[in-house]
mmCIF file of the N, C-alpha and C atoms, coordinates in Angstrom:
data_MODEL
# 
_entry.id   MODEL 
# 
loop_
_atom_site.group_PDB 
_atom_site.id 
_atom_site.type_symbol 
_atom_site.label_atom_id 
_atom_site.label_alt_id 
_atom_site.label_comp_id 
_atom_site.label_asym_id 
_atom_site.label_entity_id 
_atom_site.label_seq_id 
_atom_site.pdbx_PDB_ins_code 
_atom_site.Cartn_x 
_atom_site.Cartn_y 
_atom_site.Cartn_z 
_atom_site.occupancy 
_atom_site.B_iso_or_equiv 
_atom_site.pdbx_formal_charge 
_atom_site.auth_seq_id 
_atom_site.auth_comp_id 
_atom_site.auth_asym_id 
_atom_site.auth_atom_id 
_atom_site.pdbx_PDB_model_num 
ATOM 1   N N  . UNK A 1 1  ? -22.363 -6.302  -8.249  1.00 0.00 ? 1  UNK A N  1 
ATOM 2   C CA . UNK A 1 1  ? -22.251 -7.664  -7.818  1.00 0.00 ? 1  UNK A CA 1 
ATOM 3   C C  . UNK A 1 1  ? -23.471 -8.033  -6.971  1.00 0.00 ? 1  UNK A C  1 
ATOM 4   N N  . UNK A 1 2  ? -23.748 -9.230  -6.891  1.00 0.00 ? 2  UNK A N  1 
ATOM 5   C CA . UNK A 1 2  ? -25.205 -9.884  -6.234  1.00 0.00 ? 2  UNK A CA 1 
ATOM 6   C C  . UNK A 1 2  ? -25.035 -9.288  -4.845  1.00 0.00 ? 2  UNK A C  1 
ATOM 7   N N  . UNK A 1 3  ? -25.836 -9.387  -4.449  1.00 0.00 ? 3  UNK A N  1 
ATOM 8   C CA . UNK A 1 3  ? -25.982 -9.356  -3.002  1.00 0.00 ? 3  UNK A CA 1 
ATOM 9   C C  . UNK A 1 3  ? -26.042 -11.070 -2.414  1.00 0.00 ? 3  UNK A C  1 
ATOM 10  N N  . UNK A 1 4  ? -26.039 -11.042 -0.951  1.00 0.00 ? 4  UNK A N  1 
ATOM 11  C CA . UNK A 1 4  ? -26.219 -12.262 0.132   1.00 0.00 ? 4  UNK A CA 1 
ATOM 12  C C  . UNK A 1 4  ? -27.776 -12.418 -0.207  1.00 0.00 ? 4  UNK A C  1 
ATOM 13  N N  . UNK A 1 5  ? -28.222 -11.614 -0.093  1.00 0.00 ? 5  UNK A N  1 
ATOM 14  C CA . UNK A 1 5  ? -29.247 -12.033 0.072   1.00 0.00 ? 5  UNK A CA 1 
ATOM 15  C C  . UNK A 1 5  ? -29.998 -12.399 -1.288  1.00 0.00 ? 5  UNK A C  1 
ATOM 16  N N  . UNK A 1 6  ? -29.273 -11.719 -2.720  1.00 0.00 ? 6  UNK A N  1 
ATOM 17  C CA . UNK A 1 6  ? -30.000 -12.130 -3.773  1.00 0.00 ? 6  UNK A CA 1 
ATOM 18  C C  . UNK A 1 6  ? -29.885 -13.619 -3.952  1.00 0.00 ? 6  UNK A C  1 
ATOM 19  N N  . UNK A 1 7  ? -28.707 -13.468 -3.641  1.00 0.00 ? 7  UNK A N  1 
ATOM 20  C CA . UNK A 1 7  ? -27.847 -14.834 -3.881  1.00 0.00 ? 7  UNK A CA 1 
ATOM 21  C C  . UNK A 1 7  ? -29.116 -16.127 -3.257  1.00 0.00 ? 7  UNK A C  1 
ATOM 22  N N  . UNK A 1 8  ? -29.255 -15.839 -2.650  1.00 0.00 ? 8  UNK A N  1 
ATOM 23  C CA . UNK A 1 8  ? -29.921 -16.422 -1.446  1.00 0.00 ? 8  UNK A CA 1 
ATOM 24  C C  . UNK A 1 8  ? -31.178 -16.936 -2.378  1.00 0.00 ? 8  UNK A C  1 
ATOM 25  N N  . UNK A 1 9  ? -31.812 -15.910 -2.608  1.00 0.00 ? 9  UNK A N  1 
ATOM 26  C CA . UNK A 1 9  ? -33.077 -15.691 -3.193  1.00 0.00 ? 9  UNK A CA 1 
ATOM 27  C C  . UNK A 1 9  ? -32.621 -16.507 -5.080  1.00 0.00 ? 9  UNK A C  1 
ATOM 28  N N  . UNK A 1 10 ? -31.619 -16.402 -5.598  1.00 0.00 ? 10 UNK A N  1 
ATOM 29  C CA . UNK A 1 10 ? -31.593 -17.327 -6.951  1.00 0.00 ? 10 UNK A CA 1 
ATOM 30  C C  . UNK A 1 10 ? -31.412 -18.570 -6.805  1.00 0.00 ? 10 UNK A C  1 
ATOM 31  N N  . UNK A 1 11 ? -30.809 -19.122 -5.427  1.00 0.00 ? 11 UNK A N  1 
ATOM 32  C CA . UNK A 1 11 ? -30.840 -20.080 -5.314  1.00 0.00 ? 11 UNK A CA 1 
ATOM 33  C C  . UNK A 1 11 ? -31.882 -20.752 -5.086  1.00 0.00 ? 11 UNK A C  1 
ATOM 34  N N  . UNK A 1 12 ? -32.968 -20.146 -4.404  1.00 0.00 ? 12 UNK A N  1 
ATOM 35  C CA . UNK A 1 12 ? -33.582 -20.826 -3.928  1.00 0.00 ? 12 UNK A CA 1 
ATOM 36  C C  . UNK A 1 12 ? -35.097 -21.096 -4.960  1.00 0.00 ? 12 UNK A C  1 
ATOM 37  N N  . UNK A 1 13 ? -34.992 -19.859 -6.253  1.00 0.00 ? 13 UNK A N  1 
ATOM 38  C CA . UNK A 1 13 ? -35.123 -19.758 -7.501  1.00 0.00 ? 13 UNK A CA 1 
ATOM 39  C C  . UNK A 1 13 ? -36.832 -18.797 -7.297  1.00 0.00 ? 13 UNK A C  1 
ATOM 40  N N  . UNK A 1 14 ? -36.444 -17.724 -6.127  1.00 0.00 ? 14 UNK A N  1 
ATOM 41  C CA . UNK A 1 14 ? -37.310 -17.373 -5.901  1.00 0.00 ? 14 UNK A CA 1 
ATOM 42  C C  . UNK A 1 14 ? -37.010 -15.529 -6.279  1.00 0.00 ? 14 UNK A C  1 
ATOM 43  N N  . UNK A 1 15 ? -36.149 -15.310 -6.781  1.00 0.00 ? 15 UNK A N  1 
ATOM 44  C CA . UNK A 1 15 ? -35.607 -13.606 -6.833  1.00 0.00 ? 15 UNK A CA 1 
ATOM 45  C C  . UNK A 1 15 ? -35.784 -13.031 -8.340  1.00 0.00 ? 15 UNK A C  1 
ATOM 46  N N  . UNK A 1 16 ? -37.140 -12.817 -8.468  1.00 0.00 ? 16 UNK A N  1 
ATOM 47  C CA . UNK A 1 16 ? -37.818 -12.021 -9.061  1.00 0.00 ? 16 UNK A CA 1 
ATOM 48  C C  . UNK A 1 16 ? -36.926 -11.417 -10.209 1.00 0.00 ? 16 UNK A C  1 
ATOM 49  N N  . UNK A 1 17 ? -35.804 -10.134 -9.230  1.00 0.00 ? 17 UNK A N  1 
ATOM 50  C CA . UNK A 1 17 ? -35.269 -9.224  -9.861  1.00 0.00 ? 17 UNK A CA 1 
ATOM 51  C C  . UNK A 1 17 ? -33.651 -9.669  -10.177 1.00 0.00 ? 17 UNK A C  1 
ATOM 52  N N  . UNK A 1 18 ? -33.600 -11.037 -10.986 1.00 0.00 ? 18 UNK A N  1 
ATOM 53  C CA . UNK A 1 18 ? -32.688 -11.345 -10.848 1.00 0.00 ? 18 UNK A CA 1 
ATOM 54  C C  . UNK A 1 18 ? -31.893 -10.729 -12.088 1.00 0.00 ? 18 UNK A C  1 
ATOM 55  N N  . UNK A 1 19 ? -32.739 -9.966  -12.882 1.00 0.00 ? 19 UNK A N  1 
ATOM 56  C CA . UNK A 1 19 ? -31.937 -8.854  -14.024 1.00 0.00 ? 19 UNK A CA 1 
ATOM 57  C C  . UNK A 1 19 ? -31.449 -7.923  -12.926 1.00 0.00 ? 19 UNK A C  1 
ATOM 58  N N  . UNK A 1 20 ? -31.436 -6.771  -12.318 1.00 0.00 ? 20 UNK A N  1 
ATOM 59  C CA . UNK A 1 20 ? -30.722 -6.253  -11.655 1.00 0.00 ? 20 UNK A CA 1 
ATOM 60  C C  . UNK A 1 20 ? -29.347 -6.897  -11.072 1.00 0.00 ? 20 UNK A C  1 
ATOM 61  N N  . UNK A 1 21 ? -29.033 -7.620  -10.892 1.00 0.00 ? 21 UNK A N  1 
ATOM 62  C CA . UNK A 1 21 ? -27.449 -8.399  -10.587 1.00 0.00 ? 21 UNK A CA 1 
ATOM 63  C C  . UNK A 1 21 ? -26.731 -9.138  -11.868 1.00 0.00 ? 21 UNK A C  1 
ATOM 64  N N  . UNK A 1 22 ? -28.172 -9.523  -12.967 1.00 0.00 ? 22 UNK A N  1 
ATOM 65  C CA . UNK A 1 22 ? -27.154 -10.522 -13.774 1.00 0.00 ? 22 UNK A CA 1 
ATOM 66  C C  . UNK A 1 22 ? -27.031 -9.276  -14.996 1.00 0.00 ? 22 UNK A C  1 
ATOM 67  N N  . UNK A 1 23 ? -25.685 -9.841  -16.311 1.00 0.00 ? 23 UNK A N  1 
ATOM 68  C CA . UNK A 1 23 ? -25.512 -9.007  -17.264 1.00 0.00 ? 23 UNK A CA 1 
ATOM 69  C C  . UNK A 1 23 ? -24.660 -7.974  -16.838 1.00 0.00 ? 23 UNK A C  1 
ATOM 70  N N  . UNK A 1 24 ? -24.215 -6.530  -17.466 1.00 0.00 ? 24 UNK A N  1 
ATOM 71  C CA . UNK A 1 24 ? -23.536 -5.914  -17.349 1.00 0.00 ? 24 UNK A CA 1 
ATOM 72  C C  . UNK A 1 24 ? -24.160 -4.374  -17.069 1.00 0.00 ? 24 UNK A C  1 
ATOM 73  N N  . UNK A 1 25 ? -23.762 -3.884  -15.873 1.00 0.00 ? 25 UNK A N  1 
ATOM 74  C CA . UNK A 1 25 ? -24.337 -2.887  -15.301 1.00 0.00 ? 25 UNK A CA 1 
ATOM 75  C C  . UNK A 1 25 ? -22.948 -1.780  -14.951 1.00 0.00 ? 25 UNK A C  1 
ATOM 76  N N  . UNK A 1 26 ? -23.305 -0.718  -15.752 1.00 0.00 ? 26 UNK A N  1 
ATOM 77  C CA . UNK A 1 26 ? -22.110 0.237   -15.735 1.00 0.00 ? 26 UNK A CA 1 
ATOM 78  C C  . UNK A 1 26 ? -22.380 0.935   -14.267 1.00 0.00 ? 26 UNK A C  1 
ATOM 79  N N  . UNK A 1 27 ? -20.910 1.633   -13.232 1.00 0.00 ? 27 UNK A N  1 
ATOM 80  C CA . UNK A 1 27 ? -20.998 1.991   -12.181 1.00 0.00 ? 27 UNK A CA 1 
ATOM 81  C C  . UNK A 1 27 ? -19.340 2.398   -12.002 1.00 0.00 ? 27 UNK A C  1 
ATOM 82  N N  . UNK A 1 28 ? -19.570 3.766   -11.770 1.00 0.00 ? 28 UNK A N  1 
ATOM 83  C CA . UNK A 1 28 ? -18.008 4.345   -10.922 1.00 0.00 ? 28 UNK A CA 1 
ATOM 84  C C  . UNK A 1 28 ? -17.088 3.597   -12.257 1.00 0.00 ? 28 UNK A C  1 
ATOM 85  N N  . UNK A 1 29 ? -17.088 4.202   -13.532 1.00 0.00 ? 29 UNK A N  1 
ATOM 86  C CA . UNK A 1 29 ? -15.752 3.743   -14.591 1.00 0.00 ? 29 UNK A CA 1 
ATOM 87  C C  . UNK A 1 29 ? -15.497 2.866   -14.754 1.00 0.00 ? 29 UNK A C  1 
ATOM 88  N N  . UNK A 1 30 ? -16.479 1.347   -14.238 1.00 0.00 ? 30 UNK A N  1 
ATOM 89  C CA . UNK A 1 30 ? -15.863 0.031   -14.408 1.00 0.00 ? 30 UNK A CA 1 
ATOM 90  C C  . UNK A 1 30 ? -18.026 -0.607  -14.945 1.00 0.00 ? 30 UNK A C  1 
ATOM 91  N N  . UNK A 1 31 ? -17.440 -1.860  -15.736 1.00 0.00 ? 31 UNK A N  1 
ATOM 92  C CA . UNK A 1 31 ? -18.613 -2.419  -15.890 1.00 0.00 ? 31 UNK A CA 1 
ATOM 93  C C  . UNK A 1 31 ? -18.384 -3.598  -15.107 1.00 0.00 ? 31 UNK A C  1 
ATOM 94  N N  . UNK A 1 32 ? -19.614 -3.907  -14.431 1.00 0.00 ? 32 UNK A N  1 
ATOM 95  C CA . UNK A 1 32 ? -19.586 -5.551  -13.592 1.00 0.00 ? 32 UNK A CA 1 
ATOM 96  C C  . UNK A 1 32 ? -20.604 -5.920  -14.309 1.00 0.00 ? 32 UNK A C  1 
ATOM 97  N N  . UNK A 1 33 ? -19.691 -7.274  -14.637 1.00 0.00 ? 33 UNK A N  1 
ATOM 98  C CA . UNK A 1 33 ? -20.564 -8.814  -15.213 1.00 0.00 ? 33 UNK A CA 1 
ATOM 99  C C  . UNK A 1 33 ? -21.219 -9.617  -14.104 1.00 0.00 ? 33 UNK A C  1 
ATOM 100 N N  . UNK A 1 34 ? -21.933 -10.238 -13.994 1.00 0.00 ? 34 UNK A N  1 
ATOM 101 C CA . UNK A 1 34 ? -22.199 -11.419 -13.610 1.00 0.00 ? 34 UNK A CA 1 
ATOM 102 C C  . UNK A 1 34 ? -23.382 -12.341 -14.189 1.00 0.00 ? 34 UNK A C  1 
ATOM 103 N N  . UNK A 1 35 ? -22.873 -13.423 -14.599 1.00 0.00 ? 35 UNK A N  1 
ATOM 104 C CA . UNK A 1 35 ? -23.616 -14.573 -15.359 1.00 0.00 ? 35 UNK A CA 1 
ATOM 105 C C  . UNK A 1 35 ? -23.963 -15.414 -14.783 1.00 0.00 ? 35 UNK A C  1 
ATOM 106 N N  . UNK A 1 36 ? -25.237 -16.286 -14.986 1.00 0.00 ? 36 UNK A N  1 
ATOM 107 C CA . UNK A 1 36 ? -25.193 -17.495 -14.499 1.00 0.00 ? 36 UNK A CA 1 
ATOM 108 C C  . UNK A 1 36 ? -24.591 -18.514 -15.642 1.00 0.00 ? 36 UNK A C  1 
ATOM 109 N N  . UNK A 1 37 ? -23.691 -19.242 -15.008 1.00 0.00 ? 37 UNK A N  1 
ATOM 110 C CA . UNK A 1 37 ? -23.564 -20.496 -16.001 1.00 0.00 ? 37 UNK A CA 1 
ATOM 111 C C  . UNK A 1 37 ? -22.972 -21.785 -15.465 1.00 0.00 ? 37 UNK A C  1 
ATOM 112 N N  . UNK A 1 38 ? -23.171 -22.676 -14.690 1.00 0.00 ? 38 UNK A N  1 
ATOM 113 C CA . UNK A 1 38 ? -23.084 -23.093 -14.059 1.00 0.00 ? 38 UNK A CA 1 
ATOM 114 C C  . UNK A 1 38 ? -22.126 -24.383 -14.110 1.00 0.00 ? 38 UNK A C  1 
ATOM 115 N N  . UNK A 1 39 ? -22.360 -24.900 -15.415 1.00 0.00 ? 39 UNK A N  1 
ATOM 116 C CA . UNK A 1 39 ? -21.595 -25.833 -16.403 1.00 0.00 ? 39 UNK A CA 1 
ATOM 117 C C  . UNK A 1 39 ? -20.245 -25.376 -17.186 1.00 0.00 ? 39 UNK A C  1 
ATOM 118 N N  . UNK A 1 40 ? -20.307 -23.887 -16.487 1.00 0.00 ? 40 UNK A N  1 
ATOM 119 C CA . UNK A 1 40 ? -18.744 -23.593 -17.294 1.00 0.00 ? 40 UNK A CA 1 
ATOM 120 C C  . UNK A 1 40 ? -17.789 -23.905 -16.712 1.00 0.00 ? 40 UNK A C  1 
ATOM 121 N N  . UNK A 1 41 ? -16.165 -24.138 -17.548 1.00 0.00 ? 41 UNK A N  1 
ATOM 122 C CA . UNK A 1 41 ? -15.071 -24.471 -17.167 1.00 0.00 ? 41 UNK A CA 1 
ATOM 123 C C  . UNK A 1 41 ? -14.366 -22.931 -17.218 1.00 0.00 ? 41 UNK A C  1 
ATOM 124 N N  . UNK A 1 42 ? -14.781 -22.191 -17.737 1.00 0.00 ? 42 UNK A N  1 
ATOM 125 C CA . UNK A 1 42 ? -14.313 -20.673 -17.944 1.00 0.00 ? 42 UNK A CA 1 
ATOM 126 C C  . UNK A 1 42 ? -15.490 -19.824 -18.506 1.00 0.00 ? 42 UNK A C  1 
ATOM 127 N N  . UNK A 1 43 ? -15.526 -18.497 -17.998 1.00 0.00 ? 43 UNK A N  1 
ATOM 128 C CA . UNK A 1 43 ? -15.887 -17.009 -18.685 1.00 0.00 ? 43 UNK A CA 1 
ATOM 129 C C  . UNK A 1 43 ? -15.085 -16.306 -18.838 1.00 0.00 ? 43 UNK A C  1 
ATOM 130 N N  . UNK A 1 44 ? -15.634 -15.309 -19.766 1.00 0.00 ? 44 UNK A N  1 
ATOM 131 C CA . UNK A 1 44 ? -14.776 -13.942 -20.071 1.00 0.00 ? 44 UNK A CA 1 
ATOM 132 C C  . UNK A 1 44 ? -15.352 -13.251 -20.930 1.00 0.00 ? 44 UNK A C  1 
ATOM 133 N N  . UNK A 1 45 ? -15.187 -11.875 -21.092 1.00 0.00 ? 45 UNK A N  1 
ATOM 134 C CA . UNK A 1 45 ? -15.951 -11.012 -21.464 1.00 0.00 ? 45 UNK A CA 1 
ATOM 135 C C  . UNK A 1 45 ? -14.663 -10.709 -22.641 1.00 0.00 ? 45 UNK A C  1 
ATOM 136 N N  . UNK A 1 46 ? -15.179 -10.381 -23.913 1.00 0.00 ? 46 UNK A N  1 
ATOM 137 C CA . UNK A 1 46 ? -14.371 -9.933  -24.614 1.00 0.00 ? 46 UNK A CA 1 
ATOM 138 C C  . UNK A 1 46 ? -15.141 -9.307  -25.696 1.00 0.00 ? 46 UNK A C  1 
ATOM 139 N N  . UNK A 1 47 ? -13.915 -8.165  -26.420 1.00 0.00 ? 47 UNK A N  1 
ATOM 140 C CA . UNK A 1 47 ? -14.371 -7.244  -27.251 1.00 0.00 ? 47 UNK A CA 1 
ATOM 141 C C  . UNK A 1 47 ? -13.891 -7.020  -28.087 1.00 0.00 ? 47 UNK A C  1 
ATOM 142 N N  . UNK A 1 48 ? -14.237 -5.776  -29.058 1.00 0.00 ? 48 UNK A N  1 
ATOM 143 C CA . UNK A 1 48 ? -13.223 -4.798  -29.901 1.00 0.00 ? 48 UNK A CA 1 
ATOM 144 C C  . UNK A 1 48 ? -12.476 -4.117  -29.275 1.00 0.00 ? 48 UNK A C  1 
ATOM 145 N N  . UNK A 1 49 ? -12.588 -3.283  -28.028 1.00 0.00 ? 49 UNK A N  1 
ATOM 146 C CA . UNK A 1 49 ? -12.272 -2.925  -26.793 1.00 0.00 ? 49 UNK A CA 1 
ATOM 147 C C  . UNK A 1 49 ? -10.707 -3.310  -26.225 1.00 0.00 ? 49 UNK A C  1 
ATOM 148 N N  . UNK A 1 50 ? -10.804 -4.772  -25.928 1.00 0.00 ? 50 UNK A N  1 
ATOM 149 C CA . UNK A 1 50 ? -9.855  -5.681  -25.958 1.00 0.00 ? 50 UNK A CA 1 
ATOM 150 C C  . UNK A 1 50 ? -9.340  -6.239  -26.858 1.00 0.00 ? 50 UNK A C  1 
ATOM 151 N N  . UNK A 1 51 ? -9.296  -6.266  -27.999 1.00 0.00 ? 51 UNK A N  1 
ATOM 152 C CA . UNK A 1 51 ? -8.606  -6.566  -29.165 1.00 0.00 ? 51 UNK A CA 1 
ATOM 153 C C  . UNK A 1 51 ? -9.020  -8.286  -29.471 1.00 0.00 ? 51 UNK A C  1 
ATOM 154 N N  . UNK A 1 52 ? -10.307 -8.765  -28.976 1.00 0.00 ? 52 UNK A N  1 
ATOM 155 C CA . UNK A 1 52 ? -10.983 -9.791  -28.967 1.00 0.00 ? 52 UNK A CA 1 
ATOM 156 C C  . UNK A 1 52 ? -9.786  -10.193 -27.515 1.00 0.00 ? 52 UNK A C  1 
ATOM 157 N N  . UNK A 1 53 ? -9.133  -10.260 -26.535 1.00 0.00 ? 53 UNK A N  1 
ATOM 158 C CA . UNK A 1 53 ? -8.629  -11.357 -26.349 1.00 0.00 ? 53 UNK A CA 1 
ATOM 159 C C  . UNK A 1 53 ? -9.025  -12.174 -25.342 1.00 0.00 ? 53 UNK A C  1 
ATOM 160 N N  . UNK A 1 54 ? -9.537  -13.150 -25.593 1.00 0.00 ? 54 UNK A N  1 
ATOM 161 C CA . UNK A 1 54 ? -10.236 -14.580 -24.270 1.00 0.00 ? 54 UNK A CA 1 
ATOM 162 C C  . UNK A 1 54 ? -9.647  -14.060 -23.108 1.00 0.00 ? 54 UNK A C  1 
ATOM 163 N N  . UNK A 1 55 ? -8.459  -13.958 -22.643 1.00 0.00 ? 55 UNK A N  1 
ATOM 164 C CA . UNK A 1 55 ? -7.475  -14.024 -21.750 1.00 0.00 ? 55 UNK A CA 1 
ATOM 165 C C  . UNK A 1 55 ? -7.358  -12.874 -20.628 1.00 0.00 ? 55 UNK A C  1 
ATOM 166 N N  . UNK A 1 56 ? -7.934  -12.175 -21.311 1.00 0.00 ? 56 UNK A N  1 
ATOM 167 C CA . UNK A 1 56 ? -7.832  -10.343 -20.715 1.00 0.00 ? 56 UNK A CA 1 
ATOM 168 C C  . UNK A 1 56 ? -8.477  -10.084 -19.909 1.00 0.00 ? 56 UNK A C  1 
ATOM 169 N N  . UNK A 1 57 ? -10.329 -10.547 -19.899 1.00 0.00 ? 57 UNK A N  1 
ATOM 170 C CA . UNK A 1 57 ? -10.746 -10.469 -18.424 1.00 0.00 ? 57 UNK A CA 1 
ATOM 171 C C  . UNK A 1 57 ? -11.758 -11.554 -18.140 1.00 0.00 ? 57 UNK A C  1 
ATOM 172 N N  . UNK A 1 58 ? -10.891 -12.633 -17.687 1.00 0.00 ? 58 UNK A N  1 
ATOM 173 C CA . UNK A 1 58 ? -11.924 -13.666 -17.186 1.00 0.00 ? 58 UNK A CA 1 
ATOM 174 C C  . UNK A 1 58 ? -12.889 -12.918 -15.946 1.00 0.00 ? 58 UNK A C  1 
ATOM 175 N N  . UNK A 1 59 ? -13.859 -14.056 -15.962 1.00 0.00 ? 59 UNK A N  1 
ATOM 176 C CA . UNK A 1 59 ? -14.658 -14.092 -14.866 1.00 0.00 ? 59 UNK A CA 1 
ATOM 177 C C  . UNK A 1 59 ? -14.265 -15.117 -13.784 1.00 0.00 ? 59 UNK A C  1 
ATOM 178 N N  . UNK A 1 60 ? -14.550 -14.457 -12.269 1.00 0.00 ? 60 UNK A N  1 
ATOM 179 C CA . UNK A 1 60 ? -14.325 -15.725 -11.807 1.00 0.00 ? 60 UNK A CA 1 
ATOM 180 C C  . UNK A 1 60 ? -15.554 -16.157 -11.150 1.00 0.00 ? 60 UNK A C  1 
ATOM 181 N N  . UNK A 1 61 ? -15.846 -17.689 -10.934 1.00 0.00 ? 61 UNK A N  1 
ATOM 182 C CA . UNK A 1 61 ? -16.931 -18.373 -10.532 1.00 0.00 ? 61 UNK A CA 1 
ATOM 183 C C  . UNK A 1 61 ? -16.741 -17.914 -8.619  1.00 0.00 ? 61 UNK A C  1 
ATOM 184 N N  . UNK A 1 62 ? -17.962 -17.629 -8.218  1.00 0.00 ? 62 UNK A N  1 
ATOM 185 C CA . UNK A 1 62 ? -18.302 -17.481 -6.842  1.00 0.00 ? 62 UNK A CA 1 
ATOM 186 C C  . UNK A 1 62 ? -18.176 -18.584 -6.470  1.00 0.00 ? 62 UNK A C  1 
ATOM 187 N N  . UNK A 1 63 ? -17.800 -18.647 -4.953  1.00 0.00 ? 63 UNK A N  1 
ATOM 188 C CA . UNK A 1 63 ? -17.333 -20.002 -4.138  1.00 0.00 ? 63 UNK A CA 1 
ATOM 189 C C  . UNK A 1 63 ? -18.448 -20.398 -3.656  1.00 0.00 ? 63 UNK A C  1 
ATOM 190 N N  . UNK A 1 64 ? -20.173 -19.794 -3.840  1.00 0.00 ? 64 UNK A N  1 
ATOM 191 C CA . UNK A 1 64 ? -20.921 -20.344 -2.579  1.00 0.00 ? 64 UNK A CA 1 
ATOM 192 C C  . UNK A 1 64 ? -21.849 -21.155 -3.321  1.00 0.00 ? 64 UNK A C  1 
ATOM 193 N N  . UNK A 1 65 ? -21.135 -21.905 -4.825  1.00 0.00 ? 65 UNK A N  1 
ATOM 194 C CA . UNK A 1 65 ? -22.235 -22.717 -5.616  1.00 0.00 ? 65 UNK A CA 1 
ATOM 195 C C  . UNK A 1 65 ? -23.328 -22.498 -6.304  1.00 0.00 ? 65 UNK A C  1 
ATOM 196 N N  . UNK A 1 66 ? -23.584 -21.120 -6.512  1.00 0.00 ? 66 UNK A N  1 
ATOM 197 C CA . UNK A 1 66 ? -24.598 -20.713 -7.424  1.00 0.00 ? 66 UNK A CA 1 
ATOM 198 C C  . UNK A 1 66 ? -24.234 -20.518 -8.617  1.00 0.00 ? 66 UNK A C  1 
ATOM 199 N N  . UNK A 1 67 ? -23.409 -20.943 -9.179  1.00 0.00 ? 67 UNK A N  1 
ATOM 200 C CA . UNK A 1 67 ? -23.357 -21.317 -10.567 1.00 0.00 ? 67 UNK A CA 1 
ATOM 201 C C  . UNK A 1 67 ? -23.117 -19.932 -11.447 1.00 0.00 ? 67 UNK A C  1 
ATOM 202 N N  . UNK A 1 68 ? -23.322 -18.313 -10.410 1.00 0.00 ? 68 UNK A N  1 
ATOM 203 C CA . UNK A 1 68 ? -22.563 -17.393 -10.936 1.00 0.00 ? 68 UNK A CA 1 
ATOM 204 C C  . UNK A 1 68 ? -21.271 -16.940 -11.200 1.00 0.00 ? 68 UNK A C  1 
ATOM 205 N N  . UNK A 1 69 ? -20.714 -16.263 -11.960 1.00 0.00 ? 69 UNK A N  1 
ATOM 206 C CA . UNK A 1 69 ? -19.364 -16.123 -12.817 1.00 0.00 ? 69 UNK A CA 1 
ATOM 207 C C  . UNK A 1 69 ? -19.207 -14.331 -12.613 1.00 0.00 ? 69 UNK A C  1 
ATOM 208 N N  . UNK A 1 70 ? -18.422 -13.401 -11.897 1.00 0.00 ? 70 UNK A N  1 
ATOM 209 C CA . UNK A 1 70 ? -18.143 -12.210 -11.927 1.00 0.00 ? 70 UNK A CA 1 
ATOM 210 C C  . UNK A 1 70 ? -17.281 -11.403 -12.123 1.00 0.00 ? 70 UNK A C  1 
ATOM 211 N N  . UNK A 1 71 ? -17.349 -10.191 -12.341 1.00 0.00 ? 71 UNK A N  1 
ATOM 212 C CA . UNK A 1 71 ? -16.444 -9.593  -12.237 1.00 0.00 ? 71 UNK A CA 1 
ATOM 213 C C  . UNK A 1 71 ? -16.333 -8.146  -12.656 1.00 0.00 ? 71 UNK A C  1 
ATOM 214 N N  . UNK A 1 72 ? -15.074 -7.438  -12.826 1.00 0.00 ? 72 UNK A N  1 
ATOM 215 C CA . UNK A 1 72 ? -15.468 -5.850  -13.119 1.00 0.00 ? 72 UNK A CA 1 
ATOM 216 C C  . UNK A 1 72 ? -14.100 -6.013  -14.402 1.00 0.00 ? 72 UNK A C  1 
ATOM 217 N N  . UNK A 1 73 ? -14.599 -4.822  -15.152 1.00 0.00 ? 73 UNK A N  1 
ATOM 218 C CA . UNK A 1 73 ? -13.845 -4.450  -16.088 1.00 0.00 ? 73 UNK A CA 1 
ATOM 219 C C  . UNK A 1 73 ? -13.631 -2.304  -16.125 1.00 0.00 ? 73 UNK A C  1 
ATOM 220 N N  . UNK A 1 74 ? -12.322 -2.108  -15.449 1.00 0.00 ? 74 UNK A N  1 
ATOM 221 C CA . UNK A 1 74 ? -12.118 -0.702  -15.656 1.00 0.00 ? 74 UNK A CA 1 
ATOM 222 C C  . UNK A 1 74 ? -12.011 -0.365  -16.916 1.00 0.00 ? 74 UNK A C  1 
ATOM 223 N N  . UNK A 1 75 ? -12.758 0.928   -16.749 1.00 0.00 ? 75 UNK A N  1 
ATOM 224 C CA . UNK A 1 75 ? -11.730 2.062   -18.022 1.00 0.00 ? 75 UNK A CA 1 
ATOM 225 C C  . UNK A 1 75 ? -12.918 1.873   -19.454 1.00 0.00 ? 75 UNK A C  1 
# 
């Protein structure tokens, strides 16, 4: 998940390494998402994995207005 301070730094559209936080980065048996999308009404990550289903692991949008979407998926 982003950091404060990346956060900080995409907003302000100055953070370089903003592949390191966004996309899916495996860690400790779970993968974390985080997207920018700023115009969405919903995310979610879905698979073969999940049997396609929309529903199974949304993302949720961060409260501090950067238009990122996160989250973890175990197992």
């Amino acid at each position: 998940m982003p950091s404060e301070q990346a956060i900080y730094l995409f907003r302000e559209g100055t953070n370089a390494r903003a592949y390191e936080d966004l996309g899916c980065h495996l860690m400790d048996g779970a993968a974390a998402f985080a997207v920018w999308a700023p115009n969405a009404h919903a995310v979610t990550v879905m698979g073969e994995w999940n049997s396609w289903d929309a529903g199974a692991h949304r993302l949720k949008r961060r409260g501090d207005g950067s238009g990122i979407w996160e989250g973890q998926v175990t197992g």
